[in-house]
C-alpha positions in Angstrom: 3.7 -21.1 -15.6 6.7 -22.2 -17.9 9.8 -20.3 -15.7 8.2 -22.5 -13.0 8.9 -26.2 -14.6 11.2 -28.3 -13.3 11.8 -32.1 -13.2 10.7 -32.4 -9.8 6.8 -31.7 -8.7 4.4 -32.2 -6.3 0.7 -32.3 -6.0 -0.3 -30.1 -3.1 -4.4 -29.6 -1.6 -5.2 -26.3 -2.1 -8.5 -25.1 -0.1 -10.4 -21.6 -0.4 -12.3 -20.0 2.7 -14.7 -17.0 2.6 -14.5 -14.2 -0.6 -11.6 -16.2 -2.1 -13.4 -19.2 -2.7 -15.7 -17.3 -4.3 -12.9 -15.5 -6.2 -11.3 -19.5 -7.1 -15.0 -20.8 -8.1 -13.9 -23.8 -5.9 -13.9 -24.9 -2.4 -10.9 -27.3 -3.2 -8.3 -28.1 -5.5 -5.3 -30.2 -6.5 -2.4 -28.1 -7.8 1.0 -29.7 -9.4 3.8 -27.3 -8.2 7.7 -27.3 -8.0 9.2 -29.2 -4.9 11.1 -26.1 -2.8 8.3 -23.8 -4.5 8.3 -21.0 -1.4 4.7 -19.5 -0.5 5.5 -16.2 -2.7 6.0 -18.1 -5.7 2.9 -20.5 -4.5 0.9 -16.8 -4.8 2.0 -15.8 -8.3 1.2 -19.8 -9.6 -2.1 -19.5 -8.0 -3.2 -16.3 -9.7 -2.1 -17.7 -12.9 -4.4 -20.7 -12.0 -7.6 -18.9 -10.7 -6.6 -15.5 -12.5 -9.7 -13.8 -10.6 -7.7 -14.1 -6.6 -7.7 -10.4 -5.9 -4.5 -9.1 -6.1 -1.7 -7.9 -3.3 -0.9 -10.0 0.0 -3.0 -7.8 2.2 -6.3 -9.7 0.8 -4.8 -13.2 1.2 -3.9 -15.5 3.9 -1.6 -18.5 3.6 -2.0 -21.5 6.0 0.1 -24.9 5.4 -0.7 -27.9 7.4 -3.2 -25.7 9.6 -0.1 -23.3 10.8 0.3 -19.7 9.1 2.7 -19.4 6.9 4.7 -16.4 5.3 6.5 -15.4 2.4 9.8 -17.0 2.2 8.7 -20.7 3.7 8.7 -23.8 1.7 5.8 -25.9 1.0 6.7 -29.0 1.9 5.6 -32.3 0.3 2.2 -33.6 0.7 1.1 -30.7 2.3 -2.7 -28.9 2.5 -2.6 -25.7 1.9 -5.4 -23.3 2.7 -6.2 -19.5 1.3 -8.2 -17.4 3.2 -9.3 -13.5 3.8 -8.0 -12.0 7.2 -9.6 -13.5 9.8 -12.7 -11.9 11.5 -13.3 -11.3 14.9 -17.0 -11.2 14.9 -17.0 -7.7 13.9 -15.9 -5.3 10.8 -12.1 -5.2 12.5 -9.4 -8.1 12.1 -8.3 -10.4 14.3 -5.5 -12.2 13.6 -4.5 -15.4 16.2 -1.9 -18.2 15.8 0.6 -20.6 17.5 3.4 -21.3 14.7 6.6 -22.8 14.3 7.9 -20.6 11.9 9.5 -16.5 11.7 7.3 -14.0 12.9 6.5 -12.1 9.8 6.0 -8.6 11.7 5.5 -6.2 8.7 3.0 -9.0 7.1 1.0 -9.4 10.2 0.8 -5.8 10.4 -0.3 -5.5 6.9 -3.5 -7.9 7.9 -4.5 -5.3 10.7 -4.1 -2.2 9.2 -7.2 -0.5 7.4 -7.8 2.4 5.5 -8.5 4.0 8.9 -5.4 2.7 10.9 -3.4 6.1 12.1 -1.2 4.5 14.8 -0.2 0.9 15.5 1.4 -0.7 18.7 3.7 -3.8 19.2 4.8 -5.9 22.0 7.3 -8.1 21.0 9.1 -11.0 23.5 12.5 -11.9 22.6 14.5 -14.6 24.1 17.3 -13.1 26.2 21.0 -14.3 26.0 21.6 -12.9 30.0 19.2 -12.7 32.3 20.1 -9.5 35.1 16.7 -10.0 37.0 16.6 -12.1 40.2 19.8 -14.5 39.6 22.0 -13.7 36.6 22.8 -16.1 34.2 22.9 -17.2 30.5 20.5 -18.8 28.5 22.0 -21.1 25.2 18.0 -21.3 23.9 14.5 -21.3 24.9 12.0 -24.4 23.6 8.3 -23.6 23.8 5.3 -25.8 23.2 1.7 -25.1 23.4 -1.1 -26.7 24.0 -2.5 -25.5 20.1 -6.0 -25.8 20.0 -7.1 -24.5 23.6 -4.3 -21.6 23.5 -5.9 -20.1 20.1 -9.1 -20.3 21.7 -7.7 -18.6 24.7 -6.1 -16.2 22.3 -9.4 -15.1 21.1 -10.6 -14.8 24.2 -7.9 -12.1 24.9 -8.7 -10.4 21.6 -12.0 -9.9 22.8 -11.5 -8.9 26.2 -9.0 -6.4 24.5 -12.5 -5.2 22.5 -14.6 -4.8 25.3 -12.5 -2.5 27.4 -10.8 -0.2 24.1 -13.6 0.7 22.1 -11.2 2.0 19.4 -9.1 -0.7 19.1 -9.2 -1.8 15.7 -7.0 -4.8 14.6 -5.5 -7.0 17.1 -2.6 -9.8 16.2 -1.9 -11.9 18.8 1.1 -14.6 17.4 3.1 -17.1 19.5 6.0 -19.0 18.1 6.9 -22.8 19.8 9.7 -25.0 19.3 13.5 -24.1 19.8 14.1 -20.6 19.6 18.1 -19.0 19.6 18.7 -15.5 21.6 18.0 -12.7 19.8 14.2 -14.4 18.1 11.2 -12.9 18.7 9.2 -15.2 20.2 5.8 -13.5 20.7 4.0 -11.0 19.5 0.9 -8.7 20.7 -0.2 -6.1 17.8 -3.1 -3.8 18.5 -4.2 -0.7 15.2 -6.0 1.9 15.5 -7.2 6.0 14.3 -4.6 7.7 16.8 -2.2 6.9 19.3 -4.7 7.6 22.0 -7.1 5.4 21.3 -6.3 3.0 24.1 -3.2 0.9 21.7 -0.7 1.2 24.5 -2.5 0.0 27.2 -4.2 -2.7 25.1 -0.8 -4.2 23.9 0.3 -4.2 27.3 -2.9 -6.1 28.5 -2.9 -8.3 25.8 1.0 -9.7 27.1 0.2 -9.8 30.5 -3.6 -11.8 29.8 -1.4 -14.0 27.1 1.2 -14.7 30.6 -1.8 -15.9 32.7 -4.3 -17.9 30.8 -3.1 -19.3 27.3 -1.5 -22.4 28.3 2.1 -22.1 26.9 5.2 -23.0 28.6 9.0 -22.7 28.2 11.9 -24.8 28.7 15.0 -22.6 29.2 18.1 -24.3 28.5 21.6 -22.8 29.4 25.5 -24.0 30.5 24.1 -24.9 34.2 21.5 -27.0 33.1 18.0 -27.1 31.8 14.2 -25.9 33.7 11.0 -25.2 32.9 9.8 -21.9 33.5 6.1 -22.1 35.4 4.0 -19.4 36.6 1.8 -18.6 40.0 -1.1 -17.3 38.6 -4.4 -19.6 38.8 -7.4 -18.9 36.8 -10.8 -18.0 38.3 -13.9 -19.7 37.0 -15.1 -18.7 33.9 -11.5 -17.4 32.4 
């Protein structure tokens, strides 16, 4: 860990979930690392650490402060930081689910859905537009999203596994959202859906996956532009039981 040192450190808590606690011997730790240390170099100091974390990033998840986090981001100070497997959804095939405030990774969330077995693999991914054409035309400076975290992942899953029950050969499913302020140009959501071919159903899942997302995880947008500011609200109502 020597080309790591530096004046400046901070204690972070590490926890392990699943196979890599098993892997760490630990449920919990307290690791000294450089401040600025991105979650890359947070891998490679772990592995020296716990030298029996499986290697590549396929097998291991990164979540600081409860949000997922990717490559290039910054641990900040004081933060908990979690290590995990890919996360199941009740079956043999991943399911990946998150609101975050940071990039959307989409090679890395792809890499947590693909399996030995995975011959196609489709994406939907929102953007935020700079000029609206549809209805009345105008321009948009930025979008801000929030969510309502806890019951939108839960919603999420539900998706996931409404995606399951009508594609049989779906086999990973990533449904990501990103909140906060978000420039034209960012991708702002994303639907993933794997599987053996491309005509297994991965089309028409992705699609279904965008157009559940629209009606029943509770996420709203704020569009902000030269004319002034409004929040964009849908009409669709959900039925009992959604």
């Amino acid at each position: 860990m020597g080309r790591y040192k530096t004046n400046s450190t901070q204690s972070v808590k590490v926890l392990f979930f699943a196979t890599l606690k098993e892997h760490a011997g630990t449920e919990r730790a307290s690791i000294n690392i450089p401040e600025n240390t991105t979650v890359e170099q947070f891998k490679t100091i772990l592995r020296e650490v716990f030298p029996n974390l499986p290697e590549g990033s396929s097998s291991l998840l990164v979540a600081i402060n409860k949000e997922y986090a990717f490559d290039k981001e910054e641990i900040p100070l004081g933060a908990e930081v979690a290590l995990f497997p890919p996360v199941s959804g009740g079956n043999e095939y991943p399911t990946i689910f998150s609101i975050i405030e940071g990039q959307l990774d989409l090679n890395h969330i792809l890499s947590q859905i693909t399996l030995p077995t995975t011959g196609a693999a489709c994406f939907f991914t929102g953007m935020v537009r700079e000029v609206t054409t549809r209805g009345e035309a105008h321009e948009t400076d930025h979008l801000e999203y929030e969510a309502y975290t806890e019951m939108a992942e839960a919603k999420m899953r539900q998706v996931a596994d409404e995606i399951r029950d009508q594609w049989r050969d779906v086999e990973g499913i990533a449904i990501v959202q990103r909140i906060g302020r978000l420039q034209p140009g960012t991708p702002t959501v994303m639907i993933a859906c794997t599987a053996g071919h491309r005509d297994s159903g991965v089309f028409d899942a992705a699609r279904y996956g965008i157009d559940r997302l629209k009606q029943i995880v509770p996420i709203w947008k704020k569009e902000v532009g030269s004319t002034g500011e409004v929040w964009i609200e849908g009409d669709y109502l959900p039925s009992p039981g959604e």
